[in-house]
C-alpha positions in Angstrom: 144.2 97.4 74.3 145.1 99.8 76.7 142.3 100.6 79.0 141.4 103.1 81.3 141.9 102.5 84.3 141.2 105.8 86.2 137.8 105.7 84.8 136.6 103.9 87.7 137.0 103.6 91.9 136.4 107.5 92.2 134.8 107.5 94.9 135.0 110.9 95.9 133.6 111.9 92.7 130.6 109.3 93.2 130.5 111.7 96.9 131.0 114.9 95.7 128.2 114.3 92.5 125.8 112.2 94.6 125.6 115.2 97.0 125.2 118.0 94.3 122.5 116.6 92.9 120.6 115.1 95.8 121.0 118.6 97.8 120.3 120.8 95.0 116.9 119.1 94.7 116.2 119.1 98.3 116.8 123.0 98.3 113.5 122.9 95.7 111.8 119.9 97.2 112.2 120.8 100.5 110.4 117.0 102.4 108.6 117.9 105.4 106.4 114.9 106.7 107.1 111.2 106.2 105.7 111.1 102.9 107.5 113.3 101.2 111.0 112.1 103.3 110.1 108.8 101.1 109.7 109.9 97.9 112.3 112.0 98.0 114.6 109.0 99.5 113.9 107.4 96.9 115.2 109.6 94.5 118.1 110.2 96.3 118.8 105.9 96.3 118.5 106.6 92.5 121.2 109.2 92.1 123.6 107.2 94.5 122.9 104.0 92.5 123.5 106.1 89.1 126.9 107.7 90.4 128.1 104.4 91.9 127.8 103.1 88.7 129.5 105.3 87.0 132.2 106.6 88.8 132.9 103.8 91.1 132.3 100.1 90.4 130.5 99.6 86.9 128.2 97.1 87.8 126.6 96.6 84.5 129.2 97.0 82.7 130.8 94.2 84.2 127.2 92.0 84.0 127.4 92.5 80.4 131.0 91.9 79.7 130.9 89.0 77.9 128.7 90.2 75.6 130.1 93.3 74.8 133.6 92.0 74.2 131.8 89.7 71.9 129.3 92.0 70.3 132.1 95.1 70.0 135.4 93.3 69.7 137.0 97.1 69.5 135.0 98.3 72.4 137.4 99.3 75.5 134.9 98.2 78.1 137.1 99.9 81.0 137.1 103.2 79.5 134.7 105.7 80.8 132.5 106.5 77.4 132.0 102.6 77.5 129.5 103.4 80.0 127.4 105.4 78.1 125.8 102.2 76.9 122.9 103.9 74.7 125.7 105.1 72.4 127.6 101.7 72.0 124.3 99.6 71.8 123.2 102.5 68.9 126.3 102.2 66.6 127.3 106.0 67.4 130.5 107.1 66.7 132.7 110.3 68.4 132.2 111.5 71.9 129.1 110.4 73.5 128.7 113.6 75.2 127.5 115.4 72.1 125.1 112.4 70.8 121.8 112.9 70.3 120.9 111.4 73.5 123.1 112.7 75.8 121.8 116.1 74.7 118.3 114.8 75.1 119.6 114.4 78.6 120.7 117.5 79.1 116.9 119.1 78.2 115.3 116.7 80.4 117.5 117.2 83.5 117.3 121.2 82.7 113.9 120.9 82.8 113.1 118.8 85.3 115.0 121.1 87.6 113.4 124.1 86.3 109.8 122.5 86.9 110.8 121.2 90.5 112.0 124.7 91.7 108.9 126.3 90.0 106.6 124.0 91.5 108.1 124.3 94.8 107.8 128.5 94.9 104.1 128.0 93.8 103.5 125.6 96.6 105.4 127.2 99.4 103.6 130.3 99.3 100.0 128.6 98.5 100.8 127.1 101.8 101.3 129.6 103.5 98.1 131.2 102.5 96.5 128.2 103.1 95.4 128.2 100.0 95.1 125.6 97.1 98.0 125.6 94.8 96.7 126.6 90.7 99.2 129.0 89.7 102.1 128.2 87.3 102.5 124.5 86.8 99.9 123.5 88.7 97.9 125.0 86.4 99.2 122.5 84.0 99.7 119.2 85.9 98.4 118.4 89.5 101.7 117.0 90.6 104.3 118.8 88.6 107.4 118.3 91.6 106.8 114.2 90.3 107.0 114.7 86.9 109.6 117.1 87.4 111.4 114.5 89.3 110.5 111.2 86.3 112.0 113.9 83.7 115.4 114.3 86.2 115.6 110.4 86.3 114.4 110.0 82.4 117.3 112.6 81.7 120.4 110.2 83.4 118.5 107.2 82.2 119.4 108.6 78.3 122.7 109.8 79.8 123.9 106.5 82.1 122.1 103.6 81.7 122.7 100.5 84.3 120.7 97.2 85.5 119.8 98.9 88.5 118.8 102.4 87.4 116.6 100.5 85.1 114.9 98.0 87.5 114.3 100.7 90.1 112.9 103.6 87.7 109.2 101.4 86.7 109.0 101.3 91.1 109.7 104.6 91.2 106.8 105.5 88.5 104.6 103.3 90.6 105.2 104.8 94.2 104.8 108.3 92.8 101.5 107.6 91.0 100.0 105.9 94.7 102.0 109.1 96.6 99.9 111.6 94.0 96.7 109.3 94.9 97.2 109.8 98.4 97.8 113.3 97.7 94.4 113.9 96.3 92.6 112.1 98.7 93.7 114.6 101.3 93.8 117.8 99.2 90.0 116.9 98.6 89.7 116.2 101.9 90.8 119.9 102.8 89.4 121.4 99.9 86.7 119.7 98.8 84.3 121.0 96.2 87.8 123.4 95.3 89.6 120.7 94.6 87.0 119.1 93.1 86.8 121.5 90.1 90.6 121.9 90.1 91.1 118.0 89.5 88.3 117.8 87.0 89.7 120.5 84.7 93.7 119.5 85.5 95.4 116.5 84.4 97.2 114.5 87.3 100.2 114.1 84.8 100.1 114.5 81.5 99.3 118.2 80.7 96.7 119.1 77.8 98.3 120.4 74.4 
């Protein structure tokens, strides 16, 4: 079996990607107070823990080993596609890139970008009216930069699945549903009966269809 070698200990790939991606959303997110420096933190520990993975020490892979020299016999565990677990564990055959999945991927990290930069022009400018943001996706969703931000992590969870992407992605869900609480409690605080009506007829997360 002749392995690939070079698939892993890039390090200035896990660098150069890391930074794209955790830049590129702060130029949308843009964190101002201490809050926002944490949520977006943790998003950012995401993306390094993703690219680690994948470019530089394959953690999981190496976890899971055993079994999937076992389990696959033919499977070249070293090679770089053997990372893209969701296409091994699923039988798929051919480059992984143009799976199902992996394209699924590709719409929810589109997206996800797409809603975070929309939300953020909608906010930016309602705060600097002082104003309550409504317009665009906050018409939809009261907190569309965190869902925009779940659909950016769902989208390299279907791409790049490892141990610790997984165990960190249900605590990520949970500290942006209590940052969104928090949130509200202040927004009616500033607003009140405007925000009142605004959160009655808007879904916090889920958007009516």
């Amino acid at each position: 079996m002749n392995h690939d070698t070079s698939a892993y200990g890039l390090w200035s790939l896990v660098v150069l990607n890391s930074a794209i991606f955790v830049l590129f959303a702060y130029s949308f997110f843009k964190p101002a107070t201490a809050r926002d420096w944490r949520s977006f933190g943790a998003f950012s520990a995401f993306i390094v823990a993703l690219f680690v993975e994948m470019y530089g020490f394959p953690l999981t892979i190496y976890l899971l080993s055993g079994w999937l020299q076992t389990r696959y016999p033919g499977l070249d565990i070293l090679s770089h596609n053997a990372g893209h677990l969701w296409s091994t564990l699923l039988g798929e055959k051919g480059n992984p890139h143009f799976g199902v999945l992996h394209i699924a991927s590709y719409v929810f990290l589109g997206y996800g970008f797409y809603l975070l930069s929309t939300a953020w022009n909608v906010l930016y400018h309602a705060q600097r009216r002082h104003t309550l943001a409504t317009a665009g996706p906050y018409a939809r969703v009261r907190h569309p930069q965190y869902v925009a931000f779940v659909l950016i992590l769902l989208g390299f969870l279907l791409q790049w699945p490892t141990v610790l992407t997984l165990l960190m992605f249900p605590v990520l869900l949970l500290m942006y549903r209590r940052l969104a609480v928090t949130e509200e409690a202040e927004m009616q605080a500033q607003f009140g009966a405007t925000y009142t009506h605004y959160a009655a007829q808007t879904p916090r997360f889920f958007p009516h269809f």
